[in-house]
N, C-alpha and C positions, 0 to 999 in steps of 0.2 A: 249254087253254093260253090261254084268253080275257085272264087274268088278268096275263098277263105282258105290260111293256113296256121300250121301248130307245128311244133315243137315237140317232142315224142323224148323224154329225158330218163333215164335209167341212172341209179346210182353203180358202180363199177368198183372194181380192183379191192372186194373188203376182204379177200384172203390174204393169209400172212403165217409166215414160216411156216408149220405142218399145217395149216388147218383152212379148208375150202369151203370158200363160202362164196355162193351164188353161183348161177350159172353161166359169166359174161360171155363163153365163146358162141352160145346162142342166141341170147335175149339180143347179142352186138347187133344183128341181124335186121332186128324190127326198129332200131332206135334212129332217133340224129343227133341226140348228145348223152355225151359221159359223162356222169358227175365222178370223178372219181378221186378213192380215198387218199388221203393225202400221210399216214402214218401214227395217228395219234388216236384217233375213235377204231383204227383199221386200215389194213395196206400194210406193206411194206416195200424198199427199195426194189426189191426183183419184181414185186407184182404188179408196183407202178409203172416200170420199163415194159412188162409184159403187158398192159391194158392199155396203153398209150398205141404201142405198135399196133393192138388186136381194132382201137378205134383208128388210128388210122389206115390202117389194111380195107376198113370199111368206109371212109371218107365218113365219120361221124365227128360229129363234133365234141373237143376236149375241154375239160371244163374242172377247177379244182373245186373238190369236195371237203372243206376242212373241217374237224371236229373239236369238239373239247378231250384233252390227256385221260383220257379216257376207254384205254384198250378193252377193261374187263368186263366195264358194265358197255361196249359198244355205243360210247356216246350219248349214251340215253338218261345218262344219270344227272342231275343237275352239279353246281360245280359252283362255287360260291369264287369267282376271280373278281378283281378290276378292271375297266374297262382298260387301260393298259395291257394287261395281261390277255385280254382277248384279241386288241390289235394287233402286237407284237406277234401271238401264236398265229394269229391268221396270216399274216402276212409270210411269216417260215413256212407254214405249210404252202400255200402258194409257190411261193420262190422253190420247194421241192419238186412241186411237178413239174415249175417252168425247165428244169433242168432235162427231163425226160423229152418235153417236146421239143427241144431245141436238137435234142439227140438223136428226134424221131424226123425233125424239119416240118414239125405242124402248129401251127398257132393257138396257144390257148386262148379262147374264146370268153368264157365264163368262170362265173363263180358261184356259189350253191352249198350256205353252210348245211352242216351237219344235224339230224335229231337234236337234242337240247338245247344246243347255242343258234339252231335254226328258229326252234319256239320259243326259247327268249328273248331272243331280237325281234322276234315278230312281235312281241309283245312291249318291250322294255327300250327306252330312246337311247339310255347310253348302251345297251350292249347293241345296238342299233349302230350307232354310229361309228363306234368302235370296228364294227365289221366294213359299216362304208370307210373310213380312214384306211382301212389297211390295203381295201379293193384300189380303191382311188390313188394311193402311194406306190402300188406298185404299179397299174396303168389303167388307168381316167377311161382308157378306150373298149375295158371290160365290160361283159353284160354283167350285174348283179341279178339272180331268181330271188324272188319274194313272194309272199303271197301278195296279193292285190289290196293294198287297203291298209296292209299291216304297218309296225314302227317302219320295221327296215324298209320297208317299200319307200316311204312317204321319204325316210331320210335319204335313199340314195336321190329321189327325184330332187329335192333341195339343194344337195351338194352337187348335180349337174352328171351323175351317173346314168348312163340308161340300166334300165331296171325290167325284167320280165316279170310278168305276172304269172306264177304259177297256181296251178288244179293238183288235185291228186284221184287219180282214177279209180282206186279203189278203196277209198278210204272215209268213212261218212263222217258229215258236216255238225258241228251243234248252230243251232239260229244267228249265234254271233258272228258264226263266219269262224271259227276255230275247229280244232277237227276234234272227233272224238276219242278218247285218250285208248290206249292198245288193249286198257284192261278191260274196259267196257264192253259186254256187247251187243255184238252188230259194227266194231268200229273197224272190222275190215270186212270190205263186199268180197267175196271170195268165184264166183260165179262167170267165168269171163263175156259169155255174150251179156248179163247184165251189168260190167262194167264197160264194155263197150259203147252201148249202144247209151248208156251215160257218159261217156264223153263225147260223144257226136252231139248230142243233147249240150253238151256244156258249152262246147264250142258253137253252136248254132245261135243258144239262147240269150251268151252271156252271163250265164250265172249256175250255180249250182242248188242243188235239191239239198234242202235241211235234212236232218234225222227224222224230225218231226213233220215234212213234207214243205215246209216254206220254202220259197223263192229267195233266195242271196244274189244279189248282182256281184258279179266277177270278172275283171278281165282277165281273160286266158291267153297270154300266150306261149306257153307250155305246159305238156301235161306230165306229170311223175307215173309211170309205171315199175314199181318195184321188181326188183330183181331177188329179194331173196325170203321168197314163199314158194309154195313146193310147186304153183301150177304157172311161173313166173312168167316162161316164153310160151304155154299156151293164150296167156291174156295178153301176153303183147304182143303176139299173132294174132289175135283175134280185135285186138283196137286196132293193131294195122289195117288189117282188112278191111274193118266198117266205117273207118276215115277215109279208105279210099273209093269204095261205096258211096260215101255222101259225097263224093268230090271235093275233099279237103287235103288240102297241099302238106306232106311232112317235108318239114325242111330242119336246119339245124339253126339253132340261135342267133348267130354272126350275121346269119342270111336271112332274117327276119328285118321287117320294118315293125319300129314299136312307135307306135303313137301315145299322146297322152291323153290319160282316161282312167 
C-alpha cells in the first residue's frame, strides 16, 4: 500500500474578534491543508494573517474556505442568493486570503466551500457553477474539493478545473452518497480509533460504508478531519498515525496527482 496517498484537510482560522473557535495551533500538526475561513460564515482579518502564518510555519497547505454572509448561523444556514451573488462573494473571499499569502510568500493552493453553499452546490448545477466561475476567474490553476460524484464535482471537471475528491472521516454516509444531516443520529462518529481505521478503509477500498452498511464507491482524494469538536486533535492524531501504519503517504493538495475517475 506504499503507493497510495491522501490529503489530510482541516478547516482553520473560524475565530474572530473575542471569540475562539477550534483548536488550529494543534490539529496544524496532523494536517496538510487548511481550509481556511475567509470572513463571512467565520474569520476575520487578524486571524486570517494568523492562520496563514501558523500553516505556513508548518509547510501545509493554504487553501480558501469561503462561506455564505452568514456569521450568526456559522454558515450552516441556507441563503436563498443568485447565482451571481454566489460567484461574486466567492471570488471576494478568495481574493481575501490571496492577500495574506502573498504577505506570508505561500501559494494558495485550493479552494473548499463552506457548510451550506458546500451542500448546495453539491447538490444544485447553478450554484455549482457559480462556484467554479469564481475558482476559474481568479486562477484556472486552483484545486476545487468536492465530493466525488457531486454537481460541483462533475462541473469543475467540464469547465477544465482539477477537482479533488473529498471523504469526511467522521461523519456518516446516507446510501445516496450524502452525509447524514448534524441533527440526526449517529451523524457524527465520535470514537477516534473507529474513525481511523475508516479512513484507512476508505482509502484502501475506494468507497465509503453507508449508515445502513452499503458500499458507495468514492474517490478520495482528501479526507476532512474536523477541527472543531472537543476530541479534534486526538482524531487527527489518531488518523495520522493509522495512515502511516497502513503505508499511506500524507501529502498536501498541490502535491497530489489527481486522475480521472
Amino acid at each position: 500500500m506504499a503507493d497510495l496517498t491522501v490529503d489530510l484537510n482541516c478547516d482553520m482560522g473560524e475565530s474572530f474578534g473575542v471569540y475562539k473557535l477550534g483548536c488550529d495551533e494543534e490539529i496544524v500538526k496532523f494536517v496538510s491543508s487548511a481550509n481556511i475561513a475567509c470572513g463571512w460564515h467565520a474569520g476575520d482579518p487578524r486571524v486570517m494573517d494568523h492562520t496563514v502564518a501558523l500553516a505556513a510555519a508548518r509547510g501545509v497547505g493554504v487553501g480558501a474556505h469561503p462561506g455564505l454572509p452568514d456569521l450568526a448561523g456559522f454558515g450552516r444556514r441556507n441563503m436563498d442568493l443568485a447565482p451571481q451573488e454566489i460567484q461574486t462573494g466567492v471570488l471576494y473571499q478568495i481574493g481575501a486570503l490571496q492577500a495574506f499569502c502573498r504577505k506570508h510568500g505561500v501559494r494558495l493552493g485550493h479552494v473548499k466551500a463552506h457548510g451550506s453553499l458546500y451542500n448546495l452546490a453539491s447538490v444544485h448545477r447553478e450554484t455549482a457553477l457559480a462556484i467554479v466561475e469564481a475558482v476559474r476567474s481568479f486562477d484556472p490553476a486552483l484545486v476545487l474539493v468536492a465530493p466525488a460524484g457531486s454537481e460541483m464535482y462533475l462541473a469543475a471537471r467540464q469547465c477544465g478545473l482539477t477537482v479533488a475528491g473529498e471523504v469526511f472521516a467522521d461523519r456518516a454516509y446516507n446510501p445516496d452518497g450524502s452525509l447524514v444531516p448534524r441533527r440526526q443520529e449517529g451523524a457524527v462518529i465520535h470514537d477516534p480509533e473507529t474513525v481511523a481505521q475508516r479512513v484507512v478503509d476508505m482509502i484502501r477500498e475506494k468507497c465509503v460504508r453507508a449508515i445502513d452498511g452499503r458500499r458507495i464507491p468514492m474517490k478520495v482524494d482528501t479526507v476532512c478531519v474536523h477541527g472543531d469538536n472537543p476530541n479534534a486533535v486526538a482524531l487527527a492524531e489518531t488518523v495520522r498515525n493509522h495512515l502511516a501504519r497502513a503505508g499511506i503517504a500524507v501529502v498536501p493538495l498541490e502535491r497530489m496527482q489527481h486522475h480521472d475517475g
